[in-house]
C-alpha positions, 0 to 999 in steps of 0.5 A: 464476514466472508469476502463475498460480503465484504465486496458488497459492503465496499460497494454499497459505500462506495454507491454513497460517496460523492467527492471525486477525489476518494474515488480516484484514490481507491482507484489507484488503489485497486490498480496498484493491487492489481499490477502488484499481485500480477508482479507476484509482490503480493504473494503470501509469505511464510512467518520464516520470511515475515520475522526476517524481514522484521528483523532486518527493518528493525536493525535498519531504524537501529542504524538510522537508515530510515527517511521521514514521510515528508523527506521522502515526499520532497525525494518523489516531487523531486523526481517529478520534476526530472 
């Protein structure tokens, strides 16, 4: 499927979806997309880069540097009420 047909796809579920929230979360998805890519952070990268950032977040979960999702939650609420 080429990326024409894809955005025709997503437009005709997005026609059909009727709960607010899901719309403004594809929203923010789309503008976080789009403030990404004009940052440069999603630009393609080699598989040289790929399998070193791999590598490097797998030592990382080796070393227990890692946050569990509902610990980082708490860290931005709190950062919220700053």
């Amino acid at each position: 499927m080429d990326i024409k047909a894809q955005k025709l796809g997503l437009i005709a579920k997005l026609l059909k979806v009727e709960n607010e929230a899901v719309i403004l979360k594809v929203k923010a998805l789309l503008d976080f997309a789009e403030e990404a890519e004009k940052a440069g952070e999603l630009s393609p990268m080699s598989l040289e880069t790929f399998y070193q950032k791999l590598s490097a977040s797998e030592e990382a979960i080796e070393k227990g540097e890692i946050i569990s999702q509902e610990n980082l939650r708490r860290k931005v609420e709190s950062w919220k009420e700053r």
